[in-house]
Steps between C-alpha positions, in 0.01 A plus 500: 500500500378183445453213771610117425402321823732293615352164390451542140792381286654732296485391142806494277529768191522441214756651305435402149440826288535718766835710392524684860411275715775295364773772488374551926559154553831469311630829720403284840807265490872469386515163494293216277459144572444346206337127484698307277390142522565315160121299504456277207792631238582228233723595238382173343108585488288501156378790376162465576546395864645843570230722336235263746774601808484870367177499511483446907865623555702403761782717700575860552775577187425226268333173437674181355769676276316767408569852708117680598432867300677758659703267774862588290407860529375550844840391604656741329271772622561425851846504456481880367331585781754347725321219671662183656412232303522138713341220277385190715355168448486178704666242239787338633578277230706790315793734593499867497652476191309290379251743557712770330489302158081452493488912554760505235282343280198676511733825466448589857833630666594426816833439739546196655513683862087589383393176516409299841412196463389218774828296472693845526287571793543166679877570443531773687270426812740179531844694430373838688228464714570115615892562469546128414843391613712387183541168682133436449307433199166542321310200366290605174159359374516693175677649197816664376375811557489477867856345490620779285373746755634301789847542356506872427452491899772285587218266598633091516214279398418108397259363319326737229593432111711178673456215202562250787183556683298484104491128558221266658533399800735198593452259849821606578375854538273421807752372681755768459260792508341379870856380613592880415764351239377687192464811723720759485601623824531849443164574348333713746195698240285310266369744217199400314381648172403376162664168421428395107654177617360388853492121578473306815891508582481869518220536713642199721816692543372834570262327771755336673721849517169658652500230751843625623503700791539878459456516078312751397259506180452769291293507159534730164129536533183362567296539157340172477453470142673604136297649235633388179336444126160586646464250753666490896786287617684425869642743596804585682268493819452136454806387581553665854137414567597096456739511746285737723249183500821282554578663826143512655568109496760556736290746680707758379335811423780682275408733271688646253621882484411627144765705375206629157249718502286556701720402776645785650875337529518595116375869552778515822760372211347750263502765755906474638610425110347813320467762803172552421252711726189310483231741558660629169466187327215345306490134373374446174324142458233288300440265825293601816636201750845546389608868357172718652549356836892487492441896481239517719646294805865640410383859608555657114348852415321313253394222268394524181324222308483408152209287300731338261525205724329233767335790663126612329363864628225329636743316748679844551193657611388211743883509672464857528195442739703275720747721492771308263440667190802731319501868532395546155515275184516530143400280199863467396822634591528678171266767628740654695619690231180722480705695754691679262 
């Protein structure tokens, strides 16, 4: 029997080309997180801008529009062997199905019920976990999809997709919004997340609502920036974090409660939606500081990284030693299949 003492990491395996090992680690869990994050996909990029992206792929099951070797398949093969399949991404901007339509297009099926996105998750913390009276209202920093999700609650919310607040601001506005005029009453949750169309009269509202007494803040997620067409963008983490900054000048320290991964609120919603039993479960992600450690600090039997993405082996191997590297890793998804 060999001895590991009790301060030496334990290195992750990889699983690449190693047909048993990956039929072992298949038989460990029922259930499959699967990172789902849509990073950089562009139906309207040139041809030779995706073989560059190909080239250093990004995501789990595709990149851009084009679905990874194997991903389609892997699916399926779970499936046969009668795995729960729950596909999960922090985007907010889109709809579950929306969702439903990009797996549709890379030939991927999936149900609707499958798919958890942040918006879906934010939902149901403020329908089912906050039990938001239906006198009281949400007020939205971000797009339809969150509004879409908000409804299939039962969730009443302002602000959002509202082509009144796309405007500049006017004087008037200053004097309403700190009179409490252009305040709705009944908003008692602002929800932040990716907002294509932030201005000043957006963030000046949603400040003032945090000002109130007793409103409490909640975010889609925290991921500061976007990658997109090989370069990084805000992202939806920027626009809590502005109004973070905005209360500190009121000597407020508010924080938001992330309802995305890593957060645990979304692995709570993921938990009490699917049933799942988690030491059964392994999440499946290209990310170490969102999907790795949304496993890891979730409790999960297991996490299982893929190289097709932001995360190089070299950075496995180094989290590993501080103890927030994956289970065991492959170089894509795809190889998965060598189970069979």
């Amino acid at each position: 029997m060999t001895f590991t003492p009790s301060n030496v990491a334990t290195l992750p395996r990889k699983l690449t080309g190693d047909g048993q090992a990956i039929k072992e680690f298949i038989n460990k869990f029922d259930t499959f997180l699967f990172d789902c994050d849509e990073e950089g996909r562009d139906g309207a990029w040139k041809t030779k801008q995706k073989v560059a992206l190909l080239r250093r792929a990004v995501g789990v099951l595709w990149t851009g529009d084009t679905l990874l070797d194997g991903a389609a398949e892997v699916i399926e093969m779970l499936r046969r062997k009668e795995k729960q399949l729950v596909f999960v991404t922090n985007n907010s901007t889109k709809s579950r199905a929306d969702y439903k339509k990009t797996f549709d297009s890379m030939g991927i099926t999936v149900n609707v019920d499958e798919i958890f996105v942040s918006s879906y998750s934010a939902a149901i913390y403020i329908s089912r976990i906050l039990c938001l009276p239906k006198n009281e209202k949400v007020f939205v920093l971000g797009e339809s999809g969150i509004e879409t999700e908000l409804r299939s609650e039962g969730v009443s919310f302002v602000g959002g997709t509202d082509p009144n607040l796309r405007r500049d601001m006017l004087p008037s506005d200053y004097t309403q919004i700190t009179s409490g005029d252009a305040l709705d009453p009944a908003v008692t949750v602002v929800l932040a997340g990716l907002d294509f169309h932030i201005n000043y009269l957006k963030l000046s509202l949603a400040f003032h609502y945090l000002r109130r007494p007793g409103t409490r803040f909640l975010a889609t997620n925290l991921d500061a920036t976007l990658p997109h067409s090989h370069g990084l963008f805000p992202g939806a983490g920027s626009i809590p974090a502005s109004l973070v900054n905005m209360m500190r000048s009121v000597h407020s320290d508010v924080e938001p409660l992330a309802m995305g991964k890593p957060n645990q609120a979304m692995m709570d919603a993921v938990e009490g939606r699917f049933k799942l039993e988690r030491s059964r479960t392994c999440m499946v992600g290209d990310r170490l500081s969102t999907d790795i450690r949304f496993g890891i600090e979730g409790g999960l039997g297991g996490t299982l990284g893929v190289l097709t993405g932001v995360m190089r082996e070299e950075d496995l191997l180094q989290a590993a030693k501080e103890e927030r590297g994956p289970s065991a890793y492959l170089e894509k998804v795809g190889d998965l299949l060598a189970c069979d």
